[in-house]
Every structure is written in structure tokens, then in C-alpha cells.
C-alpha positions in Angstrom: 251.9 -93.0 130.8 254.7 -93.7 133.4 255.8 -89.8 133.2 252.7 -89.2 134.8 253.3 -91.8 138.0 254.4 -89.4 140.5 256.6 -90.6 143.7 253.6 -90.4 146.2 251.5 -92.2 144.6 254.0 -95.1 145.1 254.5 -94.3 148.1 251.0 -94.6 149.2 250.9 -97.9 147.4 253.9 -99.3 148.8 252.6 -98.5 152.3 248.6 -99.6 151.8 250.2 -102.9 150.4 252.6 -103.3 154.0 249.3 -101.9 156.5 246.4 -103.5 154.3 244.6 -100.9 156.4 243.6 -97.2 155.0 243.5 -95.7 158.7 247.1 -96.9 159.3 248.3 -96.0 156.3 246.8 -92.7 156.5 248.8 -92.2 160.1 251.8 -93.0 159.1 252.1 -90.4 155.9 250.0 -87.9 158.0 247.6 -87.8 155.3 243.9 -88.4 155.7 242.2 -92.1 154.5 240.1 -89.9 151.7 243.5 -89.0 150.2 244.6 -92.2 150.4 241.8 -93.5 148.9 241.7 -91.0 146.1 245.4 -91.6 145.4 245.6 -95.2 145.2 242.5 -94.6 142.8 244.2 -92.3 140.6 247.2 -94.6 140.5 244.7 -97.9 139.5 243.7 -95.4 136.6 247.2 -94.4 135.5 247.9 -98.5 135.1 244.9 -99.3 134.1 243.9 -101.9 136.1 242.7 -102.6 139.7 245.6 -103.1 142.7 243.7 -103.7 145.6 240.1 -105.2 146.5 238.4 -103.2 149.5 235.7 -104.4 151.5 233.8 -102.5 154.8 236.3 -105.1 156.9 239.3 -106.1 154.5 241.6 -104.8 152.2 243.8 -107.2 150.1 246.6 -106.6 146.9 245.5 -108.1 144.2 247.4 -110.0 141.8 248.2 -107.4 139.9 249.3 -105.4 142.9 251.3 -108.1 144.0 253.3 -108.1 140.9 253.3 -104.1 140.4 254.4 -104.0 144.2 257.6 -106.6 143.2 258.7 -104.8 140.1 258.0 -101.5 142.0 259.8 -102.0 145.6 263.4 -102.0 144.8 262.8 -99.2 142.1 261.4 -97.6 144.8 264.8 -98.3 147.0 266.8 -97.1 144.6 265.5 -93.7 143.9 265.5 -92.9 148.1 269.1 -94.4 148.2 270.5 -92.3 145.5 268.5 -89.0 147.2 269.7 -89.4 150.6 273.3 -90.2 148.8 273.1 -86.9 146.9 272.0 -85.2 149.6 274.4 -86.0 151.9 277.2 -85.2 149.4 276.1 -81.9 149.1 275.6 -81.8 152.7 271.7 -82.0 152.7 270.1 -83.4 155.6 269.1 -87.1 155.4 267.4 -89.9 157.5 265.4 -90.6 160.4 264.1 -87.9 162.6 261.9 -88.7 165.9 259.4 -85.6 167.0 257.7 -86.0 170.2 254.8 -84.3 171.3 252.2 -84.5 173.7 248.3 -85.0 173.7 247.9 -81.5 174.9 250.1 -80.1 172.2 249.3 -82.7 168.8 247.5 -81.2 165.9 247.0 -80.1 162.2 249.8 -77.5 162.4 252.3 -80.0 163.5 251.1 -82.1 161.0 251.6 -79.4 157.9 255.0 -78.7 159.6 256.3 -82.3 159.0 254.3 -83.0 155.5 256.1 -79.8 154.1 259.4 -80.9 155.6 259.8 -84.4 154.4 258.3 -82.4 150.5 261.3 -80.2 150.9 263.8 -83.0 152.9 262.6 -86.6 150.7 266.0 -88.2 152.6 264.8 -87.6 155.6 261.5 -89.8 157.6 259.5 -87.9 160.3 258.4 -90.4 163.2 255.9 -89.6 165.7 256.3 -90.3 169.0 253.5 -89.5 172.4 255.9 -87.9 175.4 254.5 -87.5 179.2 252.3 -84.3 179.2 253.7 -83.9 182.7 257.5 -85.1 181.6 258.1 -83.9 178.6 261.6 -83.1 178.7 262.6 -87.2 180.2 262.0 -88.2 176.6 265.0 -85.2 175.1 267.3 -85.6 177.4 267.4 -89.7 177.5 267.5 -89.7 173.4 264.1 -91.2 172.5 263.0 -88.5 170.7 265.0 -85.4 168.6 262.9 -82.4 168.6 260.0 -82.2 171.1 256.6 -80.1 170.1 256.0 -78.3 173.1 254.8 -75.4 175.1 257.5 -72.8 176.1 259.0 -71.3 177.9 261.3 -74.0 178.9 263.8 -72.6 181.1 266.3 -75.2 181.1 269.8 -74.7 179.9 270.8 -77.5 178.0 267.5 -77.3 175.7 266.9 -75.1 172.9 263.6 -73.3 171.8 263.2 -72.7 168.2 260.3 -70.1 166.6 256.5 -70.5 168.4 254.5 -71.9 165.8 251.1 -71.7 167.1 250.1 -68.7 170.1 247.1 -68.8 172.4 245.4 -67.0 174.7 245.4 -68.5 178.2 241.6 -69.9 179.4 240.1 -70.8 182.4 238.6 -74.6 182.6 235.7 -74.4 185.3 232.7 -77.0 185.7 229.3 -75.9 183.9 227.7 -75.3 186.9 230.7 -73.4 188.3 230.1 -69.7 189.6 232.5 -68.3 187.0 230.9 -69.9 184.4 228.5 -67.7 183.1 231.2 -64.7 183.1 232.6 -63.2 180.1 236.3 -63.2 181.7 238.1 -64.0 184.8 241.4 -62.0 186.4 244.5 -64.5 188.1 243.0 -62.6 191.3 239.8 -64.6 191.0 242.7 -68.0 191.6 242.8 -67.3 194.5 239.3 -67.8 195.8 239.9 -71.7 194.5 241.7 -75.2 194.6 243.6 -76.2 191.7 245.5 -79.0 190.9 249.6 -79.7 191.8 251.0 -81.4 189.3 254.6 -84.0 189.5 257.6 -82.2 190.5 258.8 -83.3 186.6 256.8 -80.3 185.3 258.4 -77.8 183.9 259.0 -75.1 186.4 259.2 -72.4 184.2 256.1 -73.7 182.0 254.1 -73.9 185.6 254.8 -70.9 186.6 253.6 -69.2 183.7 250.4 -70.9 183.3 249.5 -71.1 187.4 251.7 -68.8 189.0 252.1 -69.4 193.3 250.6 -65.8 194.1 248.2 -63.6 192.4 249.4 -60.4 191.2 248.3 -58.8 194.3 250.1 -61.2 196.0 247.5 -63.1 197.3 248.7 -67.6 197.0 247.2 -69.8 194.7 246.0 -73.2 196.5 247.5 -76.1 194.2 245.1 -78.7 196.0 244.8 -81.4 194.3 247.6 -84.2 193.2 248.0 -85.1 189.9 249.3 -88.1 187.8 247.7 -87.7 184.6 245.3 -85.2 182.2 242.8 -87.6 183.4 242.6 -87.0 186.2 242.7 -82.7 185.8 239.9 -83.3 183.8 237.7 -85.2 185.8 238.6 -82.8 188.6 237.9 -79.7 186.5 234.3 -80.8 185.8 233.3 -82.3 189.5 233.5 -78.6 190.2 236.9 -79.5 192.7 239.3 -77.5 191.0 239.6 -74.7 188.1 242.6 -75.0 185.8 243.8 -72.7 183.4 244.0 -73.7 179.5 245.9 -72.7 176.1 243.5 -75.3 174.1 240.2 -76.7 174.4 241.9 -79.4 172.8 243.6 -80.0 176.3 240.1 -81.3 177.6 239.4 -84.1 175.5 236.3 -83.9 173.0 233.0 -84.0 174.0 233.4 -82.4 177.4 230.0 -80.8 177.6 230.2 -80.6 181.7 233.3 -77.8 181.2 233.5 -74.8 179.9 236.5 -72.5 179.6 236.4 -68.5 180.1 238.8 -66.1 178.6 241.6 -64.8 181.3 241.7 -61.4 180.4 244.8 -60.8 182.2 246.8 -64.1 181.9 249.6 -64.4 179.7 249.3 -66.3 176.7 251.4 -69.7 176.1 253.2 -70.9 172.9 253.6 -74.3 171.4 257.4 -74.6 169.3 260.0 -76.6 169.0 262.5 -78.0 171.3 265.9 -79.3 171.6 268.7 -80.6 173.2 271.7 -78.5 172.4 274.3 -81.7 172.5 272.5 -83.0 170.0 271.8 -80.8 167.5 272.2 -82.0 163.8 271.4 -80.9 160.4 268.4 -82.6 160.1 266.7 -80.6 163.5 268.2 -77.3 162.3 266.9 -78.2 159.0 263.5 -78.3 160.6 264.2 -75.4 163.0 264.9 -73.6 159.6 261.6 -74.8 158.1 259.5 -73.1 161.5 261.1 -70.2 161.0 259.4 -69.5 157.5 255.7 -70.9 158.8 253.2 -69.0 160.3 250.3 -69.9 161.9 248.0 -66.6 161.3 247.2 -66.4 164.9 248.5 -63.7 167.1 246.3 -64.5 170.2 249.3 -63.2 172.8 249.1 -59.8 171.1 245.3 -59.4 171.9 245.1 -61.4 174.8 242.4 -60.2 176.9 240.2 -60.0 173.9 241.0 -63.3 172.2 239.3 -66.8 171.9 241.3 -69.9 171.6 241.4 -72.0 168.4 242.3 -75.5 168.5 242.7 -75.1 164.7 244.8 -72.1 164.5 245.0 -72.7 160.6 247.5 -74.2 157.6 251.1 -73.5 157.8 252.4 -71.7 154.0 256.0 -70.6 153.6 255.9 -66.2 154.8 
């Protein structure tokens, strides 16, 4: 019977028993509550007997639990001391490694990328951490964070990009009601006829310029209008019909944003989310993971076939190429 107890399911045990919450637990293994709930199920079944009591509000260990959960926790200890210890005798990366990313940029491909990473790395922890949309790089540079999840280009010497993971066509975000709205595409030249927003000098400049250039190919300027602190506040410009703003996700937008719509740019460059790093500080755990990228795919190729492409906030599942 204990052959068949596998790692995770203690591990989804062990961490239930710490959140007493199937949501938070869910979070922090970037699984979803269904697979919690089927896994601490399956393990009740292996045991034989029940380890938590669940109600609509509550969950509580139950005496059982509490007992499996002492025997269990320095067992548990031991096995991850003696596999970061192995690994880093033969050199393996090990321990704690913080990935930022941003609410414009979060989503189920970063999530495969870390669940296969910490299957193929168990020494090393994945933590999650939010970065300013509109400062991305403050959170690098000052050490909060070791690999940001970001658009590129980045244009900054002492960072590093690793391999684009998801691609996307760029969009335009107009109001319902606005007169580009019912067209099939838009050109950069249409820009010009409109406001847009100016976001904080902190923005990347290169990552600006490639999503809102100053001029129009023609040469004609492109009014950044509007200042802007937050996504908030794009938003709510985007659908009072003040500005139009160009997009690599609908995801960018916020859910249930009925009052925008977004058009295809059939002559806009496309944007792609990756990895990215401060050169300094690069280690074997973020080249581990740079590694890792390398062999994912996202099967998207939006850039290639920009001006006939639609945008996916669900690009798909990343599997080793």
C-alpha cells in the first residue's frame, strides 16, 4: 500500500493541512481546487481512512490527519533535504526561485512552464510574485524577483531575454461605439487620426515604441494624450471612447469588458511574452529555467501571420518539442 503513495499527494496534504483552504492551496502548487480535491481524495483512499472534514465554509484535519500529518512532516523534510543535497553535489540546481510577472502578462502558459520545472527541478520552489505593469524592470534590477515574465523586446543592456514563449498579434482596443469598431482591421496610419494614452517615463522604451510608435509609417505623430498611472485607468479611457490603445491580449482588458472591442492591426508588429534577466545575477537555477523555455512551445505563431491572425489569451499547453 505505501508504494503507491506518491510525493504529491503529500505534498498537497501537507499544504491543505497549513492553508485549511482548497483555493489557497490550489495557488500556491499552481494546480486547480478540483485537483486538489481529487488528490487529497485519492490519498484518504490509499490510507483508508478520512484526513480532513470539508464543509461549504470550513475545512479542518481530522484526527487522523493530525497524526498522519506528524508522522508524515519530517519524512517529508528529509526526502527534500537529501534531493536538494544530491543535487547540488552533482551540480543540479536547488532552492528558491522568485518569477515576477505582471497582470497583463500572467496565465496558463506560465503556469505549465513552472509546474514542469519544479517536476523536472524537485530542489528547487517557484514563487510568484505581481511586478508594476508600467515598471517592470524596478523589481529585476533591485533583487525582488529572479526572472521576470515579460513582453520583449527589452532593450536594456544589463538584462537578458531568453526564448519567447507565447507570440501575438498586435490589436487595437477601441470603445463599442467607436468609428473603427465595426472594421475588420485597422493600419498604424489610422493612430494618427486619435488620442492615446502616455504612459510613466518607467516604461520600457523599447517595449513602447514597438507597441505605439511616435510617428506613423508615413510619418505622420501619434498624440499620446492622456496620462497614465495604472491599467485602470487605460481601460476606463479605452471604453469612454477618449483614447484607442493597442493590445497583444484581450486578457490585458480585464474580463467582462463588454463596452470594448479590439480589431486586428493588420500592419502592426506583433509582441512576445519571455523570460527576463539580469545578467549579474544569473545562476543555475534561472539558466535551468531558461533551458526549460527553450524546449516549450506554445503552438502559436501569430507574428508569422500577423495581419491575418486573432489573438488567444489561451495560446495552449506547453510539451517538451
Amino acid at each position: 500500500m505505501f508504494s503507491s503513495v506518491e510525493l504529491r499527494e503529500i505534498r498537497v496534504f501537507l499544504t491543505l493541512a497549513e492553508e485549511l483552504h482548497y483555493g489557497r492551496t490550489a495557488e500556491r502548487l499552481l494546480i486547480t481546487p478540483a485537483r486538489v480535491s481529487q488528490t487529497i481524495q485519492a490519498l484518504e483512499v490509499k490510507l483508508g481512512g478520512q484526513l480532513f472534514t470539508r464543509t461549504s465554509r470550513k475545512v479542518r484535519v481530522t484526527t487522523l490527519g493530525e497524526r498522519f500529518r506528524k508522522r508524515i512532516e519530517p519524512a517529508y523534510a528529509t526526502v527534500q533535504l537529501a534531493v536538494q543535497e544530491t543535487q547540488r553535489e552533482v551540480g543540479a540546481p536547488a532552492g528558491r526561485i522568485r518569477v515576477g510577472f505582471s497582470s497583463t502578462t500572467e496565465g496558463p502558459i506560465l503556469g505549465d512552464l513552472i509546474r514542469q520545472f519544479e517536476a523536472r527541478y524537485p530542489g528547487c520552489e517557484v514563487t510568484l510574485h505581481e511586478t508594476d505593469v508600467f515598471d517592470p524592470y524596478r523589481a529585476l534590477r533591485q533583487g525582488e524577483v529572479d526572472v521576470l515574465y515579460n513582453y520583449l523586446p527589452i532593450g536594456e543592456p544589463d538584462l537578458v531575454a531568453g526564448p519567447a514563449l507565447e507570440r501575438y498579434a498586435m490589436r487595437l482596443a477601441v470603445a463599442r461605439g467607436h468609428r473603427l469598431a465595426s472594421l475588420s482591421s485597422v493600419s498604424i496610419e489610422d493612430l494618427a487620426e486619435e488620442d492615446t494614452a502616455r504612459v510613466p517615463s518607467t516604461f520600457p522604451a523599447a517595449l513602447y515604441e514597438t507597441a505605439l510608435p511616435p510617428f506613423t509609417p508615413s510619418g505622420r505623430p501619434i498624440r499620446r494624450t492622456y496620462p497614465v498611472r495604472t491599467i485602470k485607468e487605460v481601460v476606463t479611457l479605452i471604453a469612454q471612447g477618449r483614447i484607442v490603445w493597442p493590445v497583444a491580449r484581450r486578457a490585458y482588458l480585464g474580463p467582462g469588458r463588454e463596452d470594448i472591442v479590439t480589431v486586428p492591426m493588420r500592419d502592426a508588429p506583433g509582441l512576445a511574452i519571455g523570460l527576463i534577466w539580469c545578467g549579474a545575477r544569473e545562476d543555475a537555477r534561472i539558466r535551468a529555467l531558461a533551458e526549460l523555455a527553450g524546449e516549450l512551445t506554445t503552438a502559436m505563431d501569430s507574428l508569422a501571420t500577423a495581419p491575418h491572425a486573432t489573438t488567444a489569451d489561451t495560446p495552449g499547453s506547453l510539451q517538451p518539442a
